[in-house]
C-alpha positions in Angstrom: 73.0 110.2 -54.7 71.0 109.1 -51.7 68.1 107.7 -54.2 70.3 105.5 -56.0 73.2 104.4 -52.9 72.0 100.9 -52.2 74.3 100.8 -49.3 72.4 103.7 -47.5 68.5 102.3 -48.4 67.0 101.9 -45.6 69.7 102.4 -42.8 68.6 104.2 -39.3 70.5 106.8 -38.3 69.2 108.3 -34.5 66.0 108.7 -32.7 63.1 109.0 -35.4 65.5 108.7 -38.3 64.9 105.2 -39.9 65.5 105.8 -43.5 68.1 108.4 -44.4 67.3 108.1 -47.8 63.7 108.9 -47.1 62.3 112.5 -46.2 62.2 113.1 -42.2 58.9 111.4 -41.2 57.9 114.3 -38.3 55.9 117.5 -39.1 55.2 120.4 -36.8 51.5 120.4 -38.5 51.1 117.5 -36.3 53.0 118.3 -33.2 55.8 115.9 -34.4 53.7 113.1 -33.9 51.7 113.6 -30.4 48.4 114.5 -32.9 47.0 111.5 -34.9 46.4 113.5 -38.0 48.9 112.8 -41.2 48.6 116.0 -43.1 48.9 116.3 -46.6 53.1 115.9 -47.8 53.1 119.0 -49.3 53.0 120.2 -45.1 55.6 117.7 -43.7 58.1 119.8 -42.4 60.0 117.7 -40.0 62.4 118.8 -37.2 65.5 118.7 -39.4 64.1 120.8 -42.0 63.7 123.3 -39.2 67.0 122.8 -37.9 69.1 123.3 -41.2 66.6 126.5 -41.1 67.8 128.2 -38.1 71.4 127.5 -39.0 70.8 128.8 -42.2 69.4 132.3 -40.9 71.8 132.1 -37.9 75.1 131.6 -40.5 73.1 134.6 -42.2 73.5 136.5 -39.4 77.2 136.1 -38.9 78.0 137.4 -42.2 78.5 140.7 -43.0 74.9 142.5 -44.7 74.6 143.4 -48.0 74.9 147.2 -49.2 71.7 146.5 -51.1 68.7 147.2 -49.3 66.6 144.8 -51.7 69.3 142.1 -51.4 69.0 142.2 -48.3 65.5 141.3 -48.3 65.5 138.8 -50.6 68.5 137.4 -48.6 66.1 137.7 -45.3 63.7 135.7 -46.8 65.9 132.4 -48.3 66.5 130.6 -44.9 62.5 130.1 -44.9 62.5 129.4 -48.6 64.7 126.5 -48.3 63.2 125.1 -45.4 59.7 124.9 -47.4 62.0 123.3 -50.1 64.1 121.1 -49.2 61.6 119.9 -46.4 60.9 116.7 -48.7 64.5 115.9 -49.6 66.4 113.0 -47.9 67.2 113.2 -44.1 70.6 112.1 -44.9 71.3 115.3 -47.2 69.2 118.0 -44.4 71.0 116.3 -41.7 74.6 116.8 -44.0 73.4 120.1 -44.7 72.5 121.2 -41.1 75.6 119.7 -39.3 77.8 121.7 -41.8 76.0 124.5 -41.3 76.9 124.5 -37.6 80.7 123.7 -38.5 80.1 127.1 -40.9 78.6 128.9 -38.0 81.4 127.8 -35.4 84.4 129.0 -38.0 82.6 132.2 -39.3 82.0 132.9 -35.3 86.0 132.1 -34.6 87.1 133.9 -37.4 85.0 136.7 -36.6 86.6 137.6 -32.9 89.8 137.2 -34.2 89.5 140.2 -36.6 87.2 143.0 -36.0 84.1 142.4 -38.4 80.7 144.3 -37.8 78.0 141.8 -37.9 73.9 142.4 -38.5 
């Protein structure tokens, strides 16, 4: 939806956000900008990329682990996949994703000390 929403083209949103329907411009390959190198886009893996990341694996970590030992694994590994992934996809949608994310992590946390469930 963020391709096509004329209303949202071009609009800034907060600090080095000036298209939310374009990818975030930053990349740690580059030291989020202090380096005057622009590496290829395939390595453009901007600060809210890395953000959604951590929330992902932190959510991760609130929920109960998987019997599976192989599941487990696999489940390990998909914060980092999607970060790779979704890396070039709009800010708008990795800033959506990472702010619900942290309302996830806040109700999964509340829920969790108000019953008595064992955490990784």
């Amino acid at each position: 939806m963020l391709f096509i929403s004329l209303e949202m083209r071009h609009q800034p949103f907060f600090g080095w956000i000036k298209d939310l329907s374009a990818a975030d411009p930053t990349t740690i390959f580059n030291l989020f900008g202090l380096i005057p190198w622009d590496p290829p886009s395939f390595m453009i893996i901007g600060i809210w990329p890395i953000l959604m990341g951590a929330s992902m694996w932190v959510q991760q970590k609130l929920n109960p682990a998987p019997a599976d030992p192989v599941q487990a694994k696999i489940f390990a590994f998909f914060p980092l996949f999607l970060t790779i992934i979704l890396a070039s996809f709009p800010s708008g949608l990795v800033v959506y994703w990472t702010v619900n994310n942290i309302l996830t992590i806040a109700q999964q946390w509340v829920i969790n000390k108000k019953t008595t469930v064992k955490t990784n």
